[in-house]
N, C-alpha and C positions, 0 to 999 in steps of 0.2 A: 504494500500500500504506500502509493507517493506522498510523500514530504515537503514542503517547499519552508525558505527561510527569508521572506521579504526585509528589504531595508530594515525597520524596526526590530528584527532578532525574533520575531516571533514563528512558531511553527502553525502550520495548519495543512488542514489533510485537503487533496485535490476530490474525495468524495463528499465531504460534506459542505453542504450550505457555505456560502461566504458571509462572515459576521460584518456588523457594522465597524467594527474595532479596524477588520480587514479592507473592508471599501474605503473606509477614509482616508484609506494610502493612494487611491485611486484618483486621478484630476477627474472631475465632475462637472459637467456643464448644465444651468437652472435656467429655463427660459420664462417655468410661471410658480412666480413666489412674489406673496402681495406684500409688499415693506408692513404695512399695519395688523399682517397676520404672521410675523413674526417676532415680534418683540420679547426681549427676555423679560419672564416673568417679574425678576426685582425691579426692571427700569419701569412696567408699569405702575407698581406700586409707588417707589420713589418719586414719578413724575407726578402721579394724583396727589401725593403728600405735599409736591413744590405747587403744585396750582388749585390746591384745596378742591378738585376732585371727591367727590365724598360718594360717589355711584356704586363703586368696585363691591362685589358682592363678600370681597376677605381680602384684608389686605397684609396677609400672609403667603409670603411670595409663593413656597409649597401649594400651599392649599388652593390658592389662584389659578396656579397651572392644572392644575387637578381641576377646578373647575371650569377653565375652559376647555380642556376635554371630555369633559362629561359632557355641559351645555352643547355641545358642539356633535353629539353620537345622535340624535333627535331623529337622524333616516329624512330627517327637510331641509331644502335647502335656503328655504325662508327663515327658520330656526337658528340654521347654521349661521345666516350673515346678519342674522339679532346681536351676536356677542362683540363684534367688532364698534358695536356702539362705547366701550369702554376703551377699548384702543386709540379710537378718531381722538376721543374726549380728551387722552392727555398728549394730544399729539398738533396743538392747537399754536404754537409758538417755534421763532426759529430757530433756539438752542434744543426744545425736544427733538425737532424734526433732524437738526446735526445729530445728536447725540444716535437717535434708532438708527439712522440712515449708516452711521461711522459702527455702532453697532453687527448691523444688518452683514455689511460687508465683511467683519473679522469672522464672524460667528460662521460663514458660509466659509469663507478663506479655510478658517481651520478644521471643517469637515471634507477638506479634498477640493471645494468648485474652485477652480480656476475661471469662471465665465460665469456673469448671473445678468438678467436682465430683472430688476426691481420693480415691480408696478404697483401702482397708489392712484388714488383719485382726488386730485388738490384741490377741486371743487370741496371737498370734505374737513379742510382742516384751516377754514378762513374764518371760525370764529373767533379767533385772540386777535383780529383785527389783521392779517396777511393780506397782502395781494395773492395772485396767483402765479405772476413771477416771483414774488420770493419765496414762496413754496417750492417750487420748483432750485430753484441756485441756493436752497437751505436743503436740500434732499443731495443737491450738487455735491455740496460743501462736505457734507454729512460722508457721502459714499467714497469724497477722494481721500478724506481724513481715515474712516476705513481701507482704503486701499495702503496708504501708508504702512499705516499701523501692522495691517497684516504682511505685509513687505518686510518690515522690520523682524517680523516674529517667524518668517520662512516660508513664509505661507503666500507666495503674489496671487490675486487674482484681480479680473478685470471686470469694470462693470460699465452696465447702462441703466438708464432709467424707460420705462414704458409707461408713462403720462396715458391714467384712462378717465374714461368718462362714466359718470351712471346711465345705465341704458333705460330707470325710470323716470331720469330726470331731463333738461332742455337744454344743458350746455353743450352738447359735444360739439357744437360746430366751432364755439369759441375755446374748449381743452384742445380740438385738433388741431388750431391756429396755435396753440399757445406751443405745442409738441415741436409743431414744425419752425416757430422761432428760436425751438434751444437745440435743433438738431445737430447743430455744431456744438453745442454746447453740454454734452452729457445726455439728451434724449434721444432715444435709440428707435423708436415708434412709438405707436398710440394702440387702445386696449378702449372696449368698454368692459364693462361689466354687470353685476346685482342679479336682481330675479328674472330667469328668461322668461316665464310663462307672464304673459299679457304686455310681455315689452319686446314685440319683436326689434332684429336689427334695423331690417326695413325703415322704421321708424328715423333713424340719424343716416339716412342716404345721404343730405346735404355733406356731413361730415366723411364721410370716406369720399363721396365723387370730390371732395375736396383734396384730401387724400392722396388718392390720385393724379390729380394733377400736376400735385406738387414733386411724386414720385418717389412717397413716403410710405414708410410698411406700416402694417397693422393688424394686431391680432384681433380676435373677437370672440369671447365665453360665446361659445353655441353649442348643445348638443349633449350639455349634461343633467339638468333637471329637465329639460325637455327634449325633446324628437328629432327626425329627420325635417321638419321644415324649418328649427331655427340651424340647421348645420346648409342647409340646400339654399336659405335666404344667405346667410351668411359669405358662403361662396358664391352663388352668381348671380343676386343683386347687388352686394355691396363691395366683391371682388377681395375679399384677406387673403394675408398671406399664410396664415395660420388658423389652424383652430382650437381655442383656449378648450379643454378638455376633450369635445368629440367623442364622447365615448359613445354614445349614440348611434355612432354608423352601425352598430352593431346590429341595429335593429334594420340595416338592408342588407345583411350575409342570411341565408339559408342556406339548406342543407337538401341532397338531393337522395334519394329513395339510397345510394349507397353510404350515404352519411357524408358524403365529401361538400366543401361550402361552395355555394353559390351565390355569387355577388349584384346585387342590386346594382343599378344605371349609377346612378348617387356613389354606393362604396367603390364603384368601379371606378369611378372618376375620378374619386379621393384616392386611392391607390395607383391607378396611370399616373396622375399629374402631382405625385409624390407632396400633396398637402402635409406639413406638419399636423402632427395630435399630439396637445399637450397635457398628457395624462399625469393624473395625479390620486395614483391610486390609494392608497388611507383617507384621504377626504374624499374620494369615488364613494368607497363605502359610508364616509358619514352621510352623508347627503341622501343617501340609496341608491345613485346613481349605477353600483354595482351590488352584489346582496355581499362580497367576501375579497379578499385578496388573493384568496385559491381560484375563485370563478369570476375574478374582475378579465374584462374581454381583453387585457391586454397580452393577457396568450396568446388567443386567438389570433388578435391583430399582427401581432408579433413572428407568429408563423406564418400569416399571408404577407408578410414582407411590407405591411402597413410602414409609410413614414411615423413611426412609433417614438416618441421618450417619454423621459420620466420626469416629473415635478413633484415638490411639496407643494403648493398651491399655500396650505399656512401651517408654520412650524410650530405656532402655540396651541391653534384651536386642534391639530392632531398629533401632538406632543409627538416632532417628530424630523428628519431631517435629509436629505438625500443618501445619504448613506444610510439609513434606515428605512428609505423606501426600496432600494435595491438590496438590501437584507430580505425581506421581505419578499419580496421576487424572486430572488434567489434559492428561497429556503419551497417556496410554494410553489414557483417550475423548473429545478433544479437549474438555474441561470448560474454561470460561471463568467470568467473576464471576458473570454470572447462575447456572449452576449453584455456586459454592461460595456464592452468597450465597443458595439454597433450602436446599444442605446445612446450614447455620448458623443460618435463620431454624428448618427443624425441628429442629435442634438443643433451640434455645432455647425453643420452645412445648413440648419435653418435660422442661425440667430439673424437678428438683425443687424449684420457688419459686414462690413465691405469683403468682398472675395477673396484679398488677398491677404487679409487678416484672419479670415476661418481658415484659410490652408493653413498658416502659418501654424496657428494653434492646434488643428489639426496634424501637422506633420513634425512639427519642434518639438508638444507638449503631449497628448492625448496619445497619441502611437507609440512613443517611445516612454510612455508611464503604463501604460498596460504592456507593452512587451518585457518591461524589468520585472511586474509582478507577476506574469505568468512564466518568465523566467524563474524564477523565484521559487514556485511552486513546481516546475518540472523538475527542478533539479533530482 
């Protein structure tokens, strides 16, 4: 039975599951992680105690995190994005918004991501009196001051911001203006988000055929509390480059009298015209968007050669981290480096960055980090 002895001196067997201890030696690419659904439990507390916040249902940092993952198991995903009312709440001024943001960045750094794309919605955090550019160059500040830091501590990784909108509320045509004034400047695309069911995309067309024009990316939540028509509007009325979960498609594969799947026009298309899915499976299951992590479809997707990766979507409300969601996968379809290192290379041929910046990272960093740990383990 093989052995391998990665950088860190640790052993581990080539048949069992890979731990999270073990992925986090791995460079890790994040495309959908909401900055306000990952904050460390103590920085919440501490910020509600600096801005007399008095909401937080314990302000015992333990027992906080424990209860936003409880709050957060509900199987709704209107329940689900109830708890983030406590996040916005101390996230309302521009030293909080540095502090999560320089946070945000270390805390991903030292679990392996080398690449994160951050999204938030600044529409949401102008009640201490912000604009919505200084929301944005206080999230800047926040992210470069984490980049540092994690520099300093061995750990580089890079980041961007993805500027989204509420998809129940009116501003996205002025959030997508705002994306596309910092896209030199730290914003990487634009997102909306909230409850799909009665807010179709459709609705903010002004904002993407704006989008467009300017020849700016954007991702768009479709497909995970609801159907095949918020993933089919998604793609070709509003034209994304992405799709923020998609787990959905699932619901156009069938299966044919020999059990083999057969693909709907829709999946078909998503798979020809290699659309990213950015799946995030432990908030799959909270939400019910999947019923388990053994029967979440990105098996499925995964073996039809789906453009498939993998996200936290939020690291508090599913106490939890990229390397914990490929444990996970790991452990549930016996997934080894070779698969998390296709998960990560499509990762990264989808982020939003120039071409010649995903190869780099692709062929400098990501390739020659899983060839040393599966070297590692053959030995």
């Amino acid at each position: 039975m093989a052995e391998g002895t990665p950088a860190g001196g640790m052993l581990w067997n080539m048949n069992q599951p890979l731990t999270v201890e073990q992925i986090r030696q791995a460079p890790k690419v994040l495309l959908h992680d909401h900055l306000d659904g990952g904050l460390r439990p103590e920085t919440v507390v501490e910020l509600a105690q600096a801005s007399g916040y008095t909401g937080l249902p314990t302000y015992d940092p333990v027992e906080l995190g424990n209860w936003f993952r409880e709050a957060s198991d509900s199987g709704s995903l209107e329940r689900y994005l109830e708890t983030f009312a406590h996040t916005t709440a101390v996230m309302q001024t521009r030293e909080a918004l540095v502090r999560v943001a320089a946070e945000c960045a270390e805390d991903l750094a030292a679990d392996g991501v080398v690449y994160v794309e951050s999204r938030y919605a600044p529409e949401q955090h102008l009640e201490g009196g912000l604009s919505l550019e200084e929301v944005v160059e206080a999230v800047q500040e926040g992210l470069e001051l984490g980049e540092k830091r994690a520099a300093e501590q061995g750990n580089p990784i890079r980041t961007g911001q993805l500027v989204t909108a509420m998809r129940h509320a009116a501003r996205s045509s002025e959030i997508a203006e705002l994306a596309v004034r910092y896209r030199d400047a730290g914003v990487s695309g634009f997102d909306i988000a909230g409850a799909e069911a009665g807010n179709p995309p459709t609705r903010h067309l002004d904002a993407f055929e704006y989008l467009r024009r300017e020849n700016f990316h954007f991702t768009i939540h479709a497909g995970e509390a609801f159907g095949l028509p918020s993933i089919w509007e998604a793609l070709q009325w509003c034209g994304c480059d992405r799709l923020g979960h998609g787990v959905r498609i699932v619901d156009d594969i069938d299966h044919d009298g020999n059990g083999a799947q057969v693909l709907g026009r829709l999946a078909q298309y998503v798979r020809d015209k290699r659309v990213p899915l950015e799946m995030c499976p432990s908030s799959n299951v909270q939400t019910g968007a999947a019923p388990s992590i053994a029967e979440h479809p990105i098996g499925m997707l995964r073996d039809l050669r789906f453009r498939v990766t993998v996200n936290t979507d939020n690291r508090l409300q599913s106490g939890t981290s990229l390397s914990g969601e490929f444990a996970k996968l790991s452990e549930a379809f016996g997934y080894g480096w070779d698969d998390l290192q296709w998960f990560t290379v499509n990762a990264m041929k989808s982020a939003f960055l120039s071409f010649d910046e995903r190869l780099a990272l692709i062929n400098g960093t990501i390739k020659p980090g899983y060839a040393r740990l599966k070297w590692a383990t053959e030995r």
